[in-house]
LOVEX-861415 format. One record per atom (N, C-alpha, C): residue in one letter; atom name; x, y, z. Coordinates in steps of 0.02 Angstrom, whole numbers, plus 50000, padded with zeros to 5 digits. Example, Ala and Ser with C-alpha at 12.3 -4.5 7.8 and 13.67 -1.06 7.14 Angstrom:
2
- rest, atom, east, north, up
- A, N, 50660, 49716, 50390;
- A, CA, 50615, 49775, 50390;
- A, C, 50660, 49835, 50390;
- S, N, 50642, 49888, 50354;
- S, CA, 50684, 49947, 50357;
- S, C, 50645, 50002, 50394;
//
This chain:
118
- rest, atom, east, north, up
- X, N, 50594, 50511, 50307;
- X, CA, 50544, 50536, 50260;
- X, C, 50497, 50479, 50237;
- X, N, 50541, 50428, 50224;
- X, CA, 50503, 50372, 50200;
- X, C, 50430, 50350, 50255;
- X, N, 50462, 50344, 50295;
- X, CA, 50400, 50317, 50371;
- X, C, 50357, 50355, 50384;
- X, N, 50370, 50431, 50367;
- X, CA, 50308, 50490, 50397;
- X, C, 50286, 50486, 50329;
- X, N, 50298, 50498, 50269;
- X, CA, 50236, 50486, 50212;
- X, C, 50199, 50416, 50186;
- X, N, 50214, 50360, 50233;
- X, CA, 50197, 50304, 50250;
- X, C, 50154, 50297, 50300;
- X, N, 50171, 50331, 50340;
- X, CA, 50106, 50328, 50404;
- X, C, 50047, 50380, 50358;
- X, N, 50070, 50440, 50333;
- X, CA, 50024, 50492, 50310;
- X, C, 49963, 50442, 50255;
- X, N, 49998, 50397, 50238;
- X, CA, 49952, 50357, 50161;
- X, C, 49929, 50304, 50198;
- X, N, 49940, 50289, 50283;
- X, CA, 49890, 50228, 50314;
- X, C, 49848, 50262, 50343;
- X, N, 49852, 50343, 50366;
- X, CA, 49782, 50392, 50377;
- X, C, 49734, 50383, 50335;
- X, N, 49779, 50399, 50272;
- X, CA, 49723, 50418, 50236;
- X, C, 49672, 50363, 50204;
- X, N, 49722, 50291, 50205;
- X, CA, 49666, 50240, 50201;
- X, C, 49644, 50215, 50256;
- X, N, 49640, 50230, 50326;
- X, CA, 49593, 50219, 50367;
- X, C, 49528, 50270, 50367;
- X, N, 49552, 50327, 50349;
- X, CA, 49488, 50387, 50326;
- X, C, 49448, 50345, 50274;
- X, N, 49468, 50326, 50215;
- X, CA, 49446, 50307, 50162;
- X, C, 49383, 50243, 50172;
- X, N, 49419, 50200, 50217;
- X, CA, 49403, 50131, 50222;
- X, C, 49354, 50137, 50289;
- X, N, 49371, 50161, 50315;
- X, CA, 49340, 50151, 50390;
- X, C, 49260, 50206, 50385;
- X, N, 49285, 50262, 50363;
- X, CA, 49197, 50303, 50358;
- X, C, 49150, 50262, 50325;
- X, N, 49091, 50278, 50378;
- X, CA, 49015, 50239, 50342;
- X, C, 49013, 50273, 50274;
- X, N, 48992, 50258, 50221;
- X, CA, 48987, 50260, 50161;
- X, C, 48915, 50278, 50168;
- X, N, 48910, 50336, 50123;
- X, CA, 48827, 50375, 50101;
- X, C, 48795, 50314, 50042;
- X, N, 48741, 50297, 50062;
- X, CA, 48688, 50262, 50009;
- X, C, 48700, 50304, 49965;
- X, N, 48690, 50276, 49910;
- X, CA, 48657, 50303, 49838;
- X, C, 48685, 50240, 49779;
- X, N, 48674, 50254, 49718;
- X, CA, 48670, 50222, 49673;
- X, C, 48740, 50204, 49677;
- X, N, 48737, 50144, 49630;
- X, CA, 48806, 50070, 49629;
- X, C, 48859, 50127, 49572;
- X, N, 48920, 50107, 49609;
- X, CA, 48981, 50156, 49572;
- X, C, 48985, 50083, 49489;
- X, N, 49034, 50122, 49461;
- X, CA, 49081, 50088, 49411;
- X, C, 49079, 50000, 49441;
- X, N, 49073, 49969, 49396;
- X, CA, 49075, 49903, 49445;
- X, C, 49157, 49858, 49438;
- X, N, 49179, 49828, 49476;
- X, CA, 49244, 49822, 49480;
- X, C, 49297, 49897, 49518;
- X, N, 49266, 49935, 49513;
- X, CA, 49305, 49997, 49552;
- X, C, 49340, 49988, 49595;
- X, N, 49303, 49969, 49652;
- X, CA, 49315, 49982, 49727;
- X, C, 49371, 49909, 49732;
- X, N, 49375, 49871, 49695;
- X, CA, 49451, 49824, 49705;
- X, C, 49495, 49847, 49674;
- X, N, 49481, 49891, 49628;
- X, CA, 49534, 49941, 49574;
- X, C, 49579, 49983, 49641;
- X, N, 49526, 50000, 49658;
- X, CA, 49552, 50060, 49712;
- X, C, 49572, 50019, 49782;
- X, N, 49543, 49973, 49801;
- X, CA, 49591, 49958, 49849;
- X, C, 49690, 49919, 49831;
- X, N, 49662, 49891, 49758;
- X, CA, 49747, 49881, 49737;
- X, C, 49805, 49935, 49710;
- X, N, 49773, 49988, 49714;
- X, CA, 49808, 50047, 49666;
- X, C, 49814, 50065, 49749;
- X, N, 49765, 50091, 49805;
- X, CA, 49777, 50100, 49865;
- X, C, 49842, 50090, 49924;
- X, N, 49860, 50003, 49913;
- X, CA, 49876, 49963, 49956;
- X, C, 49970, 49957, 49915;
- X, N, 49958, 49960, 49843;
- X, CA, 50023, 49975, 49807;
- X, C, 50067, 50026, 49827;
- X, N, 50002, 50091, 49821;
- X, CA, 50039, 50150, 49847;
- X, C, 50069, 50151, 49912;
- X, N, 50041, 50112, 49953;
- X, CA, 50046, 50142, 50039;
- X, C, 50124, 50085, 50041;
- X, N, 50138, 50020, 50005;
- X, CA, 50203, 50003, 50006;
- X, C, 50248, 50043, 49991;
- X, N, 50257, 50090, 49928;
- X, CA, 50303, 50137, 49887;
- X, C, 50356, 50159, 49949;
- X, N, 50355, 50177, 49973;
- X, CA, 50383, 50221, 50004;
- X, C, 50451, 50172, 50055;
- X, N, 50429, 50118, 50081;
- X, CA, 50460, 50098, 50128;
- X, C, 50502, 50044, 50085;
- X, N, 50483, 50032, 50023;
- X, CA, 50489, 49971, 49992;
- X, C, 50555, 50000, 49934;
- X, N, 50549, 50083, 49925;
- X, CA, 50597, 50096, 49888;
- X, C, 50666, 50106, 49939;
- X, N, 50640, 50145, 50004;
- X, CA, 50690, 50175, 50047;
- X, C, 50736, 50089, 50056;
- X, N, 50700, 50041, 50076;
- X, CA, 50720, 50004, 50137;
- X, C, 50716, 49924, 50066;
- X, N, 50738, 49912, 50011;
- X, CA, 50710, 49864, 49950;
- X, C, 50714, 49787, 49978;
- X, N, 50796, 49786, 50028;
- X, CA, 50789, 49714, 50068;
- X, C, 50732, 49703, 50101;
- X, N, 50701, 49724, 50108;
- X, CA, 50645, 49715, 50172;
- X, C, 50548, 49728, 50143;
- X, N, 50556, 49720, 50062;
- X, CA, 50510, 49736, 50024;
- X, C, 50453, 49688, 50045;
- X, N, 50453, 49613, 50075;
- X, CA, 50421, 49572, 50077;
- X, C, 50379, 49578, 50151;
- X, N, 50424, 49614, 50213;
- X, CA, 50415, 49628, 50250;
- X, C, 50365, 49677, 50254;
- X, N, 50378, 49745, 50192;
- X, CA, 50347, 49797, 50202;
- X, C, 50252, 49754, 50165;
- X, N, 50250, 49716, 50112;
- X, CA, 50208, 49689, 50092;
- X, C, 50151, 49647, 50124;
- X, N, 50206, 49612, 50178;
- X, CA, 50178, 49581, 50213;
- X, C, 50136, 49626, 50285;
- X, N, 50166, 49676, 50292;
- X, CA, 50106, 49720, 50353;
- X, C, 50076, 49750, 50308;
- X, N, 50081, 49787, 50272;
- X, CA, 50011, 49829, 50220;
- X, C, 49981, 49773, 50232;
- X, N, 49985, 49692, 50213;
- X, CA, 49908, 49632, 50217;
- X, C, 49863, 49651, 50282;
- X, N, 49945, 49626, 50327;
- X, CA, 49902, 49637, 50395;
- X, C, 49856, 49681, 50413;
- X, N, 49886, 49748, 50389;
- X, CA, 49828, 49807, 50400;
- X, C, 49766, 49792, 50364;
- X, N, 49788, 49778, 50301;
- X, CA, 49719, 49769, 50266;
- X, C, 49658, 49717, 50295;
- X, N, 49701, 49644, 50329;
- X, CA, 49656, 49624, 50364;
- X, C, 49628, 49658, 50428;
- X, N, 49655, 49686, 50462;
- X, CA, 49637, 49734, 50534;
- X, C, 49589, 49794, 50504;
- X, N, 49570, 49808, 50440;
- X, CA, 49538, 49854, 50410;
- X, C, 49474, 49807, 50394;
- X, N, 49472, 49756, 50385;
- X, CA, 49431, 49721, 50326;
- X, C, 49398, 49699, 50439;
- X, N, 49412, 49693, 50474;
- X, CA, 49393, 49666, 50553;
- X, C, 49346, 49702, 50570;
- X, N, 49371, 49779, 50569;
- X, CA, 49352, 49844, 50601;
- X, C, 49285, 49861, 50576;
- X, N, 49276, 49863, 50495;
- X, CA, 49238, 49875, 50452;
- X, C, 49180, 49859, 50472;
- X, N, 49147, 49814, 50523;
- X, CA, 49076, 49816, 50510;
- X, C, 49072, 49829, 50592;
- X, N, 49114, 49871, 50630;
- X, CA, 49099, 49895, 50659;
- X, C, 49103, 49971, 50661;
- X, N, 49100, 49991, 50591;
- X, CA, 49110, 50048, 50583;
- X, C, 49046, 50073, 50522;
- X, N, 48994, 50024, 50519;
- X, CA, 48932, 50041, 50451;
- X, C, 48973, 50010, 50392;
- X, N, 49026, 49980, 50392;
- X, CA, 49030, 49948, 50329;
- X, C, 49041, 49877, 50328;
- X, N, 49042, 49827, 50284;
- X, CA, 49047, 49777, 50260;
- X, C, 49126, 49765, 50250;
- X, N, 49134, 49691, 50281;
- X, CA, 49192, 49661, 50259;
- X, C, 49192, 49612, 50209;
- X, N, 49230, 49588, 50154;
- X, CA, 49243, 49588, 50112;
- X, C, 49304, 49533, 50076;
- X, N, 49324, 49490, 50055;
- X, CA, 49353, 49437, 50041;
- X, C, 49393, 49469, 49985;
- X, N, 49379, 49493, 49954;
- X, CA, 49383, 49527, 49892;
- X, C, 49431, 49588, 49887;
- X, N, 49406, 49611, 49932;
- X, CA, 49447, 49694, 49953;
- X, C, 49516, 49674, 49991;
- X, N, 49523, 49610, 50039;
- X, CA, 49589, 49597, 50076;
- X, C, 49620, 49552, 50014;
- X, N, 49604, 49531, 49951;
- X, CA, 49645, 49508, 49900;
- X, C, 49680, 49563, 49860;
- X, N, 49630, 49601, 49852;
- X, CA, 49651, 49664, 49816;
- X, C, 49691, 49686, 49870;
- X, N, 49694, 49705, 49912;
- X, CA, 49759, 49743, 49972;
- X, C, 49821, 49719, 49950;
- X, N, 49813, 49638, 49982;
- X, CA, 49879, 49584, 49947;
- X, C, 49888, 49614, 49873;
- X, N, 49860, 49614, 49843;
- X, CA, 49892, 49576, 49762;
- X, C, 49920, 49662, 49767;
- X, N, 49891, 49711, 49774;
- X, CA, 49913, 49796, 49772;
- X, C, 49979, 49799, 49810;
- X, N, 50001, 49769, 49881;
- X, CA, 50029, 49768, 49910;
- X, C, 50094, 49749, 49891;
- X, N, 50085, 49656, 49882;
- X, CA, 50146, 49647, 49862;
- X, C, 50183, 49665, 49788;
- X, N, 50136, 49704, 49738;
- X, CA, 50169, 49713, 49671;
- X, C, 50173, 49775, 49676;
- X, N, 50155, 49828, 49731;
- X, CA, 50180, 49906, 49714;
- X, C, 50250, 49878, 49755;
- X, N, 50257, 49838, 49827;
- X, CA, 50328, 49809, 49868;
- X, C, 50374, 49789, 49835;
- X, N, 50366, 49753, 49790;
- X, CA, 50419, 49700, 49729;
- X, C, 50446, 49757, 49679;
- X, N, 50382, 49810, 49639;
- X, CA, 50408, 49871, 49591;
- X, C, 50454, 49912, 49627;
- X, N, 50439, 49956, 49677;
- X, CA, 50472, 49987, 49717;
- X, C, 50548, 49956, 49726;
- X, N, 50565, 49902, 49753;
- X, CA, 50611, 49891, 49794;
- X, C, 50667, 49903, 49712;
- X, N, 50610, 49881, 49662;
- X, CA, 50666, 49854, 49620;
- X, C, 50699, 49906, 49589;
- X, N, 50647, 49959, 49579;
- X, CA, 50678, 50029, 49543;
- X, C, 50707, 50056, 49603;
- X, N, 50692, 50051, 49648;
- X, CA, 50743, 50088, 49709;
- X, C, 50808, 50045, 49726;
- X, N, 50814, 49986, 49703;
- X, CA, 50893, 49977, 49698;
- X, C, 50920, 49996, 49656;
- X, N, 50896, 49992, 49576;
- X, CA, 50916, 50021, 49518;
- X, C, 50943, 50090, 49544;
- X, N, 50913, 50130, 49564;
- X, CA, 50924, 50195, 49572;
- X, C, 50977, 50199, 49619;
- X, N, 50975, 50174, 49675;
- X, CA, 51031, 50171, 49716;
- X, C, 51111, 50144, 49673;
- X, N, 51101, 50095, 49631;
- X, CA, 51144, 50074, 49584;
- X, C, 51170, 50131, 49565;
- X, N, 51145, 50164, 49504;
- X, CA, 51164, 50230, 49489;
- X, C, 51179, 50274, 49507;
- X, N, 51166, 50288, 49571;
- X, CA, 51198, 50347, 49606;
- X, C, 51246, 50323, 49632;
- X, N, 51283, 50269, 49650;
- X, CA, 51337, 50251, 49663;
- X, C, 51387, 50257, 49602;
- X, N, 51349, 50240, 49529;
- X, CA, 51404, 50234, 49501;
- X, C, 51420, 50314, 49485;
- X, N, 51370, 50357, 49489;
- X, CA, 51395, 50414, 49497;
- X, C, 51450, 50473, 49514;
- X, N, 51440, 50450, 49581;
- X, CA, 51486, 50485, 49637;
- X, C, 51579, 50433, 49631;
- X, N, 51609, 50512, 49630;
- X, CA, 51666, 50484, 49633;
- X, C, 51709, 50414, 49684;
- X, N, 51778, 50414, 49647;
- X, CA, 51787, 50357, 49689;
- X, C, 51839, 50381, 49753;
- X, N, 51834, 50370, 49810;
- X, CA, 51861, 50419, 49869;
- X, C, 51938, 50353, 49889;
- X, N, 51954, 50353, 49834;
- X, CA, 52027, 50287, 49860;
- X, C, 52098, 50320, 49883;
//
């Protein structure tokens, strides 16, 4: 479950990231690093709660993608960006680090849960 709603949230930020962007007037300013760290947080969650040993791992490819996103980008009508692959990182590794940590907690607890089979 973890890996297919993990691939489903790297669709959806290649949809996001990769379409040419319509002209018009300048958004919220600071936004668009808002949203790529709230983005790049989310797309760790999943692998980082299932799998928590391996949180640094999962942190460390969300970068990669983000750099392979930040490559693609101006061959796709958009601009690459210094800014946006920091925001990936910094989103990346602190949704990887939160995750892993409440998903051991939780794993904790459901152990102490369940009876003892001696």
């Amino acid at each position: 479950m973890a890996h297919a709603l993990t691939a489903l949230l790297v669709f959806i930020i290649a949809v996001l990231t990769l379409v040419p962007q319509a002209s018009g007037p300048m958004g919220i300013p600071g936004f668009d690093k808002l949203a790529h760290l709230v983005a790049f947080a989310v797309v760790t969650v999943p692998l980082a709660w299932r799998f928590p040993h391996l949180w640094r791992g999962v942190a460390l490819a969300a970068l990669a993608y983000g750099g392979i996103i930040e490559i693609v980008q101006p061959f796709m009508g958009r601009t690459t960006s210094w800014g946006d692959l920091l925001a990936d990182g910094a989103g990346a590794f602190a949704g990887a680090f939160i995750a892993s940590r409440i998903g051991k907690q939780w794993r904790g607890r459901a152990d102490l849960a369940q009876p003892n089979n001696r």
